[in-house]
C-alpha positions in Angstrom: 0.0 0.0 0.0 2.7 2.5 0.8 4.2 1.9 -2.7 0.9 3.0 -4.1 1.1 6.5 -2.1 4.4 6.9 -3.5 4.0 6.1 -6.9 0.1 8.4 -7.1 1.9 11.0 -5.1 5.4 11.3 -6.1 6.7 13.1 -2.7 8.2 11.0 0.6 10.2 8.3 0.9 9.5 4.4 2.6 12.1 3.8 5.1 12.0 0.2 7.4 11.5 0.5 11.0 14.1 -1.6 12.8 12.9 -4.9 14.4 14.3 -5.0 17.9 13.0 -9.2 18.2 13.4 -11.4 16.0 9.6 -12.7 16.1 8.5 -9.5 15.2 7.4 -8.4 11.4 9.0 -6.4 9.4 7.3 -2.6 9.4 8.1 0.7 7.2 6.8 3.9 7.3 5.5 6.5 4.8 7.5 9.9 5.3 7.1 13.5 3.7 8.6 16.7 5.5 8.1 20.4 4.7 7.1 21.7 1.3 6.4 18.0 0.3 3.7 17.7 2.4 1.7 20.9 0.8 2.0 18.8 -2.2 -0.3 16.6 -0.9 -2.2 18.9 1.0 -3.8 20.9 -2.1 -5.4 17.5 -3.9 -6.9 16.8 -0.7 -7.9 19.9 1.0 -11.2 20.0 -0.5 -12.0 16.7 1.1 -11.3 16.7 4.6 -13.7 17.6 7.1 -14.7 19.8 10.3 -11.4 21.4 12.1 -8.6 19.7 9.8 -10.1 21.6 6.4 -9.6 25.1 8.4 -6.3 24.1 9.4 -5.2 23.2 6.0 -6.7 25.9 4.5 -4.6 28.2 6.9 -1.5 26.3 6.4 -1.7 26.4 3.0 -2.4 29.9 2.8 0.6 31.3 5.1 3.0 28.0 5.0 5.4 29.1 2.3 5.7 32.9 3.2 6.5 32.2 6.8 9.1 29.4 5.8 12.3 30.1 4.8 13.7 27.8 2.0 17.5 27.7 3.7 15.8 27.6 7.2 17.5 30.8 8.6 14.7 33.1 10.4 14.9 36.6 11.3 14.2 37.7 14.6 10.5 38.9 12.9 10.2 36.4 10.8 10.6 33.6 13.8 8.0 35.5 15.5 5.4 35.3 13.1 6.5 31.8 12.3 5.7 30.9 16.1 2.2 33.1 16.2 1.4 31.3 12.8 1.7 27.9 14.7 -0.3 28.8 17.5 -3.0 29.5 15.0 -3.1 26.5 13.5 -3.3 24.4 16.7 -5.6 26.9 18.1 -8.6 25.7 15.5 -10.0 22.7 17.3 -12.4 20.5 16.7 
């Protein structure tokens, strides 16, 4: 299934989780970090439902103006970056 996700989506990688006992199955998980993940959050924005649409719809509005592509914040910049995040887990559901 997660090779599906990958191959539709074309963003994130599959990386194996280590097994720790022997008896224990083999697991992998399905990763995507920053602008990768608004890749996937414009198809399916429309879609979701109650507090998680607002939420994307606010991260997807203010996401890439508040983050810096070489990570380096000004003092200003970190601020609004840190009220911007507040926002977004303030919308509850």
């Amino acid at each position: 299934m997660l090779d599906f996700v990958l191959t539709k989506t074309g963003v994130g990688k599959i990386t194996t989780k280590v097994r720790y006992q022997s008896h224990h199955r083999q697991s992998y998980t399905y990763a995507l970090y920053n602008r990768q993940a608004l890749q996937i959050l414009y198809p399916i924005g429309p879609y979701l439902l109650s507090y998680k649409a607002r939420r994307c719809s606010l991260i997807i509005e203010k996401y890439l103006e508040l983050t810096p592509r070489n990570g380096k914040y000004s003092p200003a910049l970190k601020q609004a970056r840190a009220d911007f995040e507040q926002q977004v887990l303030a919308i509850r559901g």
